[in-house]
Structure formats: C-alpha cells, structure tokens
C-alpha positions in Angstrom: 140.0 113.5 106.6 140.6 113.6 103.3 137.3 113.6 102.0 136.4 116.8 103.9 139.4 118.7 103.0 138.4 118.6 99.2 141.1 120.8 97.0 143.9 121.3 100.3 147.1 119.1 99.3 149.1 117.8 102.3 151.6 120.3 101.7 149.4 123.6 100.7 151.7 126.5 101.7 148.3 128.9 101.4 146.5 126.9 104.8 150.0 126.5 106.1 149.6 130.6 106.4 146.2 130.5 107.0 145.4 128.8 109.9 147.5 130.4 112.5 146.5 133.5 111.5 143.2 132.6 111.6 143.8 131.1 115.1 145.7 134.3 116.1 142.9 136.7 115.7 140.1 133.9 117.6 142.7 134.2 120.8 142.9 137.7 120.2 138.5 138.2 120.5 139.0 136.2 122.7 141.1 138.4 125.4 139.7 141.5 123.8 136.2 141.0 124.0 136.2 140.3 127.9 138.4 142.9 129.1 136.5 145.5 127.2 133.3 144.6 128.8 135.7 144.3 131.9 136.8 147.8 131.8 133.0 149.4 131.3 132.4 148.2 135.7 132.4 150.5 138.5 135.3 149.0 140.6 133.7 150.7 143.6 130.3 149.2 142.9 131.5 146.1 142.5 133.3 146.3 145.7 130.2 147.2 147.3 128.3 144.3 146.3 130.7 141.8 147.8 
C-alpha cells in the first residue's frame, strides 16, 4: 500500500481530515440524490399503477 499512497505519511493529520469529509458528502449524494428524484412522482399515479 505503500507504493500507491506516494507523499501520505502514516500519520498525515491533512487525510486524517480529509477522508471523512470526503466520505460525508458521498453518503450525503447519496440520500440526496434519490429522494429528490423521489419527491418529483405523482403519489396518486403511482398508486394507480399498482
């Protein structure tokens, strides 16, 4: 691994920071992104095509 992490020391405070936040905002698109499209359906038709 450490061959692809080239310049990130075991103990880098920067990617320490870095990658929750990073994985923060891809859970956050994730939820977002559904129930946007979500909220754009006709809840009548919907139920009408069950």
């Amino acid at each position: 691994m450490r061959g692809l992490l080239f310049g990130v020391g075991p103990l880098d405070p920067v990617t320490y920071a870095a990658v929750p936040v990073v994985l923060a905002a891809a859970a956050l698109m994730a939820r977002y992104l559904p129930a946007r499209a979500a909220t754009t359906v006709d809840p009548v038709e919907t139920m009408r095509a069950e």
